[in-house]
Every structure is written in C-alpha cells, then in structure tokens.
C-alpha positions as CSV (number, residue, x, y, z in Angstrom):
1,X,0.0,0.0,0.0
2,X,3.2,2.2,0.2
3,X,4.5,1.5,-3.0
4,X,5.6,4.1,-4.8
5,X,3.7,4.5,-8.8
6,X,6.2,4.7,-11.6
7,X,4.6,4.1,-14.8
8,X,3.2,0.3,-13.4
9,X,1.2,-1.1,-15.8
10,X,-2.7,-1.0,-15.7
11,X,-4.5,-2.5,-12.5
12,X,-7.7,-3.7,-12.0
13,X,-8.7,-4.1,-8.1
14,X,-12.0,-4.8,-6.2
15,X,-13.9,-5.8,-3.5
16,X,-16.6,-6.7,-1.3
17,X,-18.4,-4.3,0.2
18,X,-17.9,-5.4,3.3
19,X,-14.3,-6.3,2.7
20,X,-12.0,-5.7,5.5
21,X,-9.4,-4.6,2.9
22,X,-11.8,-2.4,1.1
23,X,-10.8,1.3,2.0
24,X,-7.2,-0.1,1.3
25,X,-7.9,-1.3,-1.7
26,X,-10.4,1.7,-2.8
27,X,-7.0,4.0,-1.4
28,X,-4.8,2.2,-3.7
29,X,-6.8,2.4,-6.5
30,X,-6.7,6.5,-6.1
31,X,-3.0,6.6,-5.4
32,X,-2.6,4.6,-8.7
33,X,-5.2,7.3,-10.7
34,X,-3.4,9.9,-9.2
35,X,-0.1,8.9,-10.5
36,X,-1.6,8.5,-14.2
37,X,-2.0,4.5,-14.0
38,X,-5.3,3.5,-15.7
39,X,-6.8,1.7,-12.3
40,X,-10.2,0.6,-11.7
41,X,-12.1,-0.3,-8.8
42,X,-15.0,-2.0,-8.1
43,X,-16.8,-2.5,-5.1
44,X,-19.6,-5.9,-4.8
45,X,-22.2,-6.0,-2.3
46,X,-23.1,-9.4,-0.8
47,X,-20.1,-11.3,-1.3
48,X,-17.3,-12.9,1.0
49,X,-13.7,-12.4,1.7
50,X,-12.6,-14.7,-1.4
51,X,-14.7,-14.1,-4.2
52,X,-15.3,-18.3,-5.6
53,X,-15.3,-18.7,-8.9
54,X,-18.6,-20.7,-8.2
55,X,-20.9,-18.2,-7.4
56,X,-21.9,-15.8,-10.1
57,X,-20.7,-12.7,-8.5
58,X,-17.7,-14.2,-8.3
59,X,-17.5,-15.5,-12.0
60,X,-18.8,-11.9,-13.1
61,X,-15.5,-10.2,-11.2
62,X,-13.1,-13.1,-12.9
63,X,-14.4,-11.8,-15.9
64,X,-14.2,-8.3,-15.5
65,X,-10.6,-8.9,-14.5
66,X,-10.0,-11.3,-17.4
67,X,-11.2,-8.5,-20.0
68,X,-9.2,-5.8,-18.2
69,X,-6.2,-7.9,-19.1
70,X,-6.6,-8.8,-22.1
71,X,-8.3,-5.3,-23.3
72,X,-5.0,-3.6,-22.8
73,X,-2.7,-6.4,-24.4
74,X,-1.3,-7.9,-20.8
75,X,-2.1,-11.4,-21.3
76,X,0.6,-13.8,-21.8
77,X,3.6,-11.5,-20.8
C-alpha cells in the first residue's frame, strides 16, 4: 500500500463491500489514478472475503478482470 507509482502497468482491483481490505484497496486504487496509472475499482455488495469462482458474482469479477487484461494487451507476458 506504500509503493511508490512509476509508470506500473494498468490494475484492476476490487472488492466486497464489506471487505476488511476495502478502504485499502479503494485507497490504492486513487494513489494509482493519481499517479496516471489506468486503475479501476470495483466494489460488490453481498459477497465474502474470497470471491469463488462458483458463485456468479464471483465468475462476473473473474471476468471483469479477465477482460481488463486482455483489453490492454497484458495477457501472456
């Protein structure tokens, strides 16, 4: 959460909204805009800690993250 933002590559974050981590993550996600890295953050009511890949909120965020990465060329590298 210290880390310093030099030109890192595009990051997708997110999490429940009842997260423990969620106003660090959310604070991250600023720091990164704020340095001009293309972040974005999204926040999901109703889910747990771990989002499973078993529920459908939690497919629908392995999605969202799966076409982040591959919308800005990152997969594979």
């Amino acid at each position: 959460m210290n880390r310093k933002y030099r030109r890192p590559p595009a990051e997708p974050a997110g999490t429940s909204g009842s997260e423990i981590l969620r106003d660090d993550t959310r604070n991250v996600a600023e720091r990164a805009r704020a340095a001009g890295v293309e972040a974005v953050y999204q926040e999901r009511d109703g889910l747990v800690h771990v989002f499973a890949d078993y529920m459908p909120e939690g497919k629908a965020a392995f999605r969202h993250i799966a076409e982040f990465v591959r919308g800005r060329g990152l997969a594979g590298q």
